[in-house]
N, C-alpha and C positions, 0 to 999 in steps of 0.2 A: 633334483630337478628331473631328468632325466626322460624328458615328455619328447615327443616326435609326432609331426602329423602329417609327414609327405604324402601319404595313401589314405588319405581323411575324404575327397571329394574329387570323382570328375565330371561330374556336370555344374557349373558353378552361374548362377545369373550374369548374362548379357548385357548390363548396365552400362558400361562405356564404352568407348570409342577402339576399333581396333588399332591395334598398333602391331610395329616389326617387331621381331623378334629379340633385337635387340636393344629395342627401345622396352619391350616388355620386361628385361633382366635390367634395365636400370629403373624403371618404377620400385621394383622388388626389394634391389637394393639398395636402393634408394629408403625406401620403408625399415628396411630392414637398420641401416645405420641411422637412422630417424630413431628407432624405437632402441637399441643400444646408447647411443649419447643422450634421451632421454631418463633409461638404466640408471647411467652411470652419475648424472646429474646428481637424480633422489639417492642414489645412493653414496654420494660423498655429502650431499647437506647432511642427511639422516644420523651419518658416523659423526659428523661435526656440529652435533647437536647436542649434549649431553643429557636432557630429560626425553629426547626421543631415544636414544640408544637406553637409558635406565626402563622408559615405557615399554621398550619392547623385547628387552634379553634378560629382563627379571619375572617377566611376565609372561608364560610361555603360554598362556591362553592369548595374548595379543599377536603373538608370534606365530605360533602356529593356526592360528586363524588368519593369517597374511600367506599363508602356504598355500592352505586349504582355498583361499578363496585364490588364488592364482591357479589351485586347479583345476576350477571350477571352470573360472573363463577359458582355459585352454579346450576341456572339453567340450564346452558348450560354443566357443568357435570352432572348435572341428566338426564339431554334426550340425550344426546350422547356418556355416558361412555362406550355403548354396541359395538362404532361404532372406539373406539380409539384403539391406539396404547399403553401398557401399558406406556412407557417413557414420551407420550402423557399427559394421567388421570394423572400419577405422577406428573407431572410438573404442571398440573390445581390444581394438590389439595395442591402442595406447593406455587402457587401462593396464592391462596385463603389462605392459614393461613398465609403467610406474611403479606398478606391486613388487615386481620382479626387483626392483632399484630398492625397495626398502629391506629385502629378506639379505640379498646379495652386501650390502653395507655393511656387514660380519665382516667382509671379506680385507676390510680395510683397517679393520682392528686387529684382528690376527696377525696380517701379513704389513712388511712397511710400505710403504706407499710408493717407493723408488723400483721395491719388487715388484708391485702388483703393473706400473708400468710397465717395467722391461716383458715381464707374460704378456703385457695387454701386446703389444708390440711383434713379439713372438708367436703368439696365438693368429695377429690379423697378416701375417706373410705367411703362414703357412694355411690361413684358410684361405686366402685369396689364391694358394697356387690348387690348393687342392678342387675349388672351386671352377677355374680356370680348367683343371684336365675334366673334371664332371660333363660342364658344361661343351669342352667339344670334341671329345674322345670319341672313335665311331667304337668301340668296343660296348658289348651290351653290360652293363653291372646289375643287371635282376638281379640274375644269383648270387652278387655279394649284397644285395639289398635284404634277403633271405637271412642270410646269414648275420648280419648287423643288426636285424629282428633278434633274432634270438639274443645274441650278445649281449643287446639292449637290456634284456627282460631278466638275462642272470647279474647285470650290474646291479639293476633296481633289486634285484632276491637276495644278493651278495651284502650291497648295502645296509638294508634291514637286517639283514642276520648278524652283523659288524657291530651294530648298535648293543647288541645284546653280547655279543662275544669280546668288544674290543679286540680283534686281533691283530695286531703289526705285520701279518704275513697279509691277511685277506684286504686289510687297508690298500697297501701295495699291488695286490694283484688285481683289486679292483680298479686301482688309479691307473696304473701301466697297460689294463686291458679297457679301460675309459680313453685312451689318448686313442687307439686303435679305432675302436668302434668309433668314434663323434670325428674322427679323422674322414674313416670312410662314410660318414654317413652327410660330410659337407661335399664329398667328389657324386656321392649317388642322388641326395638328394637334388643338389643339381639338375643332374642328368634326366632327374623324373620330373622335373618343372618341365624342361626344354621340350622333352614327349607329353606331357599335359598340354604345351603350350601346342605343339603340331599337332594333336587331336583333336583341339574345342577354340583355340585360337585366344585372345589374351581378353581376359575383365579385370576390371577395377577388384574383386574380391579372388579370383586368382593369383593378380602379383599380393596381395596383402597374407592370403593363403605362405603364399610362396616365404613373404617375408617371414614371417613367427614361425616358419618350418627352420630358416636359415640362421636365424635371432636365436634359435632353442641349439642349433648344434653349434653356434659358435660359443653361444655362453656355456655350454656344458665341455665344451672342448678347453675353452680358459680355465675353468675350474677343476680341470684336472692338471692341466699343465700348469696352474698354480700350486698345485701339489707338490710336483716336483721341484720345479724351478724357484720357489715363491720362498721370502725368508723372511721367517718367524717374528714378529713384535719380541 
């Protein structure tokens, strides 16, 4: 996965009503836990399917066509969310976690399903605290948002090179420096809602902006703390 789009847009269409600012972070995440138990839905039908699971992990053309097309939407919601209609983004961003629900369904075959609780569990208290200091720390985190950029981009180079190498070292140091980065990148991204929200004040494709920014690091943060934590089928 490993997609991120807090600095994707700050001018964003005027379509709704304003709201406080704290009514602005409960739309968001609101959206946001909307489009994870959404997720998490298609992806335990999907595991509990057996001709869906044979259609899609025998067939890596259906498979990785569920990738590609999840990252299609991501992108094309990040450079267009400005230009949509809210009913529009809404429907792009509950495409995309339905998608997201059928690739993620692996994850329930691999790991037992007692595991993948206790992470889900694990993953939602620490991103809620981490979330919590983001949102109202006066300390500035640019500069660790700089640095979580880059991070980001040697996971995704790491990754791929992994694919070809198999290494048991680079596995590990990708996964141990995944908790880190999708850690810090739920306390900043945060933080750059809250100053998005005080610059342009809150729209309907703002908090949904907000949500799929929040939706992408809490799922990439679970899937790494599945790593560690998560026991094996």
């Amino acid at each position: 996965m490993y997609e991120n789009t807090s600095d994707s847009h700050r001018h964003l269409t005027r379509e709704q009503p304003q709201l406080g600012e704290a009514d602005f972070f409960w739309r968001t995440y609101r959206w946001m836990a909307g489009g994870l138990a959404l997720s998490a839905a298609v992806a335990w039908v999907v595991a509990s399917t057996p001709w869906l699971v044979q259609l899609l992990f025998s067939n890596h053309l259906a498979f990785y066509g569920v990738m590609f097309a999840e990252l299609a939407l991501v992108v094309i919601f990040a450079t267009r969310v400005s230009q949509m209609s809210f009913a529009s983004a809404a429907l792009l961003f509950t495409t995309y976690a339905a998608l997201n629900g059928i690739t993620l369904s692996m994850i329930f075959l691999v790991y037992t399903t007692t595991s993948v609780g206790q992470v889900l569990l694990i993953c939602a208290g620490a991103f809620g605290g981490l979330s919590f200091y983001g949102a109202t720390t006066k300390r500035n985190l640019s500069a660790l948002g700089h640095f979580l950029f880059i991070g980001l981009v040697g996971l995704v180079l790491g990754s791929l090179l992994n694919l070809f190498l198999q290494s048991p070292a680079l596995y590990w140091f990708t996964t141990y420096a995944g908790v880190l980065v999708f850690a810090g990148l739920a306390a900043y991204d945060n933080q750059k809602l809250r100053q998005l929200y005080a610059e342009q004040g809150d729209t309907g494709n703002l908090a949904l902006l907000g949500a799929l920014t929040l939706y992408l690091d809490f799922v990439n943060l679970f899937l790494v703390l599945l790593r560690v934590f998560g026991r094996r089928r």
